[in-house]
N, C-alpha and C positions, 0 to 999 in steps of 0.2 A: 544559344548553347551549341557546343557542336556539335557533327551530324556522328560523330562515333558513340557519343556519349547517348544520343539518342537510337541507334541502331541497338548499342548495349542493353539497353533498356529492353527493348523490345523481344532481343535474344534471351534475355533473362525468362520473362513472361513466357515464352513459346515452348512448344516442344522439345526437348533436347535432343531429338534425335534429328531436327530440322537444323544446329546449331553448324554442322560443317559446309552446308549449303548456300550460308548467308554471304554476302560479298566480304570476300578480304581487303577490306576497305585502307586499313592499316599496311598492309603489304605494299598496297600498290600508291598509296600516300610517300611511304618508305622511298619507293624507286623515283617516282618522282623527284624529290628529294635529291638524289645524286646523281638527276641528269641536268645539262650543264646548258644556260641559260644563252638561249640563240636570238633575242630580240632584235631583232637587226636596229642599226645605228642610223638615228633619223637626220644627220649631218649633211648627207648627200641628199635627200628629199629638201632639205633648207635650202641649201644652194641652188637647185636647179630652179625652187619657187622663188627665189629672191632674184637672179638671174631672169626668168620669166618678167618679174615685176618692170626689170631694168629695160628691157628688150622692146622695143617699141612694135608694133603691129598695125600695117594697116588696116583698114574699115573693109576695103576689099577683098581682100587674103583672107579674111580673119578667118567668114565661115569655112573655107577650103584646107584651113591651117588646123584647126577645132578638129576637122574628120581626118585628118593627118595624124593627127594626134592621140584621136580616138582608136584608130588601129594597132596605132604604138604603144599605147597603153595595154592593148588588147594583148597585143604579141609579149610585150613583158610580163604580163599577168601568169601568160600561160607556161613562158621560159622560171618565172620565178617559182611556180606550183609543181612543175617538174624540177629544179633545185631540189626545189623541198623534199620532194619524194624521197627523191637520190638522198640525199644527205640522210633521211629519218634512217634510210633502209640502211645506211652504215654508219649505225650511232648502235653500238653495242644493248645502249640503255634503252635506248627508246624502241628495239628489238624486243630488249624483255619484258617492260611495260605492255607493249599491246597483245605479246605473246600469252602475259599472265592477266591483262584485260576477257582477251577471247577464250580464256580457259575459262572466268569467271562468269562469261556468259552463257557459256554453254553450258554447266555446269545450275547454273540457275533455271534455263530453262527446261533442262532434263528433270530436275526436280519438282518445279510449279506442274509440271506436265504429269509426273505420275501421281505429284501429293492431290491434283485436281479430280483424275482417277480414283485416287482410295476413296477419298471424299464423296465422289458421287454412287459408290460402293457404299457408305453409312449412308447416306442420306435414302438410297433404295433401301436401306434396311429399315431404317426407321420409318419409310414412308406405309411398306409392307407393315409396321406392326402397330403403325395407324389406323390400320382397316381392319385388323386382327382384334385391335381394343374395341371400335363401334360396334362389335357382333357380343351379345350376351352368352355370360358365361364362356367367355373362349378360352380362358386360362385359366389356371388352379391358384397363381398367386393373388394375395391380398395388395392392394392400395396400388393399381396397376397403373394410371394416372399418375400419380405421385412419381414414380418409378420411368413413365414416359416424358415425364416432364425433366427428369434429371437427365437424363439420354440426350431430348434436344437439346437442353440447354450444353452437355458436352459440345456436342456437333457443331452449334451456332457460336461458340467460342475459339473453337478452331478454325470456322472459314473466316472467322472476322481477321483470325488473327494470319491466314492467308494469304488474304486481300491487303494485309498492310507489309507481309512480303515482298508482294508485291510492289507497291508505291516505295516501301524503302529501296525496293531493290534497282529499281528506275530513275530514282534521286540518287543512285550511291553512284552509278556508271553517268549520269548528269554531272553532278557537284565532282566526281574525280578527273573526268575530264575538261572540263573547268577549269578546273587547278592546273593541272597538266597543260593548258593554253598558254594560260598565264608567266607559269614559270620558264616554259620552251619560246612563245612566242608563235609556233606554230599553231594552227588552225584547223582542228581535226572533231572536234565536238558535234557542230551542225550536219557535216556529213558522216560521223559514226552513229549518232542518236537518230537520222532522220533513215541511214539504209541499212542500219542491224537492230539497233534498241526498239524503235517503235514498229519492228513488225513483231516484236515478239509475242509470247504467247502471254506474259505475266504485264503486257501494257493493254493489249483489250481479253477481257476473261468474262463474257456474258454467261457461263455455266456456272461458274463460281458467285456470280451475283444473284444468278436465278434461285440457286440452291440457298441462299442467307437469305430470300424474301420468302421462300417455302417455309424454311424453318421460321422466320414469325409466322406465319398461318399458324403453323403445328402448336405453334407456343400458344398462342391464341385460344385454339379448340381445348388444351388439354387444361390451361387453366379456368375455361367455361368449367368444363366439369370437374375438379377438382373445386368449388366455388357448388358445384350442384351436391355434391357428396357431401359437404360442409368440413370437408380437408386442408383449406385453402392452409394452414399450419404446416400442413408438412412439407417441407425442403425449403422450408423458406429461405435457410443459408443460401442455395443454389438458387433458385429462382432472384435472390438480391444479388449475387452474384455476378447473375449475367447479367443483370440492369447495369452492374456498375462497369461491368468488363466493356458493355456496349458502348457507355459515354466514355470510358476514357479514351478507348479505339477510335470512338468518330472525333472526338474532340484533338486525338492527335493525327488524325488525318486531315484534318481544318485545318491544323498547323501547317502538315506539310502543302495543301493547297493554297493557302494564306502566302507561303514563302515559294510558291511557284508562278504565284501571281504577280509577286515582287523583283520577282528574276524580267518577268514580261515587263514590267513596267521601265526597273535601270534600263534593258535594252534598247527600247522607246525613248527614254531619257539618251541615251548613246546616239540614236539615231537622231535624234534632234540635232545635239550639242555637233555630230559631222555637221548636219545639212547648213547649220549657223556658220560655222567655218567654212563650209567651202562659199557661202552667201558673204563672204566678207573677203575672202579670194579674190573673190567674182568684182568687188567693191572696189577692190586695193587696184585690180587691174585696170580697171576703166578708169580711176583716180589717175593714173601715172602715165594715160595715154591724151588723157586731155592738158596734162600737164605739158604732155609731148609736142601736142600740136599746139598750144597757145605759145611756148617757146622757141618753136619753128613759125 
C-alpha cells in the first residue's frame, strides 16, 4: 500500500492538533513530479567500454595504466559532483523542492521537540499522583484507581502514537527522497539522511521511550489494585483500548521495520549485481587481450 495512504491513516488516529506538523508528503511528491528528468545517457560510458575491450594493453603497462586510470576516474568523479551542484542550484525546481524539503524538517523537529516536552510535563503529573494514590485517604474522590488508570492509559496512547511520528516521519524524508533520486538521476539521499535526517531529534528519542516503559509500570500497579478492590470492571472500555491501540502501533511499526529491512536487502542485491558486472568487465578484458597476443 502506499506510504500516503498509510501516513493518512495514522493522521486520522492522532491528535488533530498534531495534523499540520506531519510531512507534506503529497506537496513535495507534486514538485517532484514537474522536475525534469536528468538521467544522464549511458551511450558514451558504452563506447569508451567497448573501445577499452578493443584496445590492447600490455602485461607491463597494465598496473601503471590501472592507477592512471584510477586518478582519472577520481578527477571526473569530482568535476561531475560539482556539475551536479551547479546545475541543481539553477534548476528552479529542484530549488524548491529541497527549499520545501528543509521547511519540512525543521518544522518537524520543532514539534517532536516540544510535543516531547508537554509529554514529559504529563507523565510528571501522573507520576506525582502515583504517589499521591499510595498514601491513604489522600483524596475525597471515589474509585481513584479506576480513574488513574484511565489517565495512563490516555498518556500511553499518545507517546505510542509519538513514537510512530516519529518513524513515519523518517520514512517520509527516506521514501521521498528516493523518489526524487530516481526521477532526477541525481544522488542526494545518502548524504541528506546521513548529515540532516539521522542527527535529528525524532531518529534517536531515549526520553520518549523511557516515558512509554514507565507508563507500563504505572499500568501495572494500578491494575494490581484495582484487581485488589475487586473493580477490575471498571473502564474496562479504556483498559481494552489500550491493549488494542498497543498492537496495532507495534504491529505497524513491524511493518515499517519489515519494509526497511527490505530497502537494506535490494541495496545488497544492487551491490552484488554491480560487483557481477564489473567481475565480467574484468573477464571480457582479459578474454580480448589474450585473443590479442595469440594473433600477434
Amino acid at each position: 500500500m502506499k506510504f500516503c495512504k498509510n501516513q493518512q491513516r495514522v493522521v486520522d488516529i492522532s491528535d488533530p492538533e498534531w495534523a499540520p506538523y506531519w510531512t507534506n508528503y503529497k506537496m513535495l511528491k507534486k514538485l517532484i513530479k514537474e522536475l525534469p528528468s536528468l538521467v544522464p545517457n549511458a551511450d558514451g560510458g558504452k563506447n569508451n567500454t567497448r573501445d577499452e575491450k578493443i584496445r590492447p594493453d600490455s602485461n607491463e603497462n597494465h598496473e601503471d595504466k590501472t592507477a592512471e586510470n584510477a586518478k582519472q576516474q577520481e578527477a571526473s568523479n569530482a568535476a561531475t559532483t560539482q556539475q551536479i551542484s551547479t546545475s541543481m542550484g539553477k534548476s528552479p525546481g529542484e530549488v524548491a523542492f529541497f527549499k520545501l524539503l528543509h521547511s519540512e524538517f525543521k518544522k518537524a523537529t520543532h514539534f517532536f521537540d516540544r510535543a516531547t516536552e508537554e509529554h514529559a510535563i504529563r507523565e510528571e503529573r501522573v507520576r506525582e499522583g502515583m504517589e499521591i494514590m499510595r498514601k491513604p485517604n489522600s483524596i475525597m474522590v471515589n474509585e481513584k484507581w479506576a480513574l488513574m488508570a484511565k489517565s495512563i492509559y490516555r498518556l500511553y496512547k499518545d507517546l505510542l502514537l509519538l513514537e510512530t511520528f516519529a518513524i513515519m516521519t523518517y520514512c517520509s524524508f527516506s521514501k521521498i527522497l528516493k523518489k526524487h533520486d530516481k526521477v532526477t538521476g541525481y544522488e542526494t539521499k545518502n548524504a541528506f539522511m546521513a548529515n540532516i535526517v539521522n542527527k535529528a531529534n525524532f531518529t534517536h528519542y531515549p526520553k520518549v521511550l523511557g516515558m512509554i516503559t514507565r507508563c507500563e509500570k504505572f499500568y501495572e500497579e494500578v491494575s494490581a489494585n484495582l484487581l485488589k478492590e475487586g473493580k477490575e470492571g471498571l473502564y474496562e472500555d479504556e483498559r481494552t483500548s489500550a491493549i488494542v491501540t498497543s498492537i496495532i502501533l507495534h504491529l505497524f511499526l513491524t511493518l515499517i521495520e519489515t519494509y526497511q529491512i527490505l530497502c537494506a536487502m535490494l541495496q545488497l542485491y544492487s551491490c552484488i549485481s554491480l560487483f557481477f558486472n564489473m567481475f565480467s568487465m574484468l573477464l571480457d578484458k582479459s578474454t580480448c587481450r589474450s585473443i590479442h597476443q595469440y594473433d600477434s
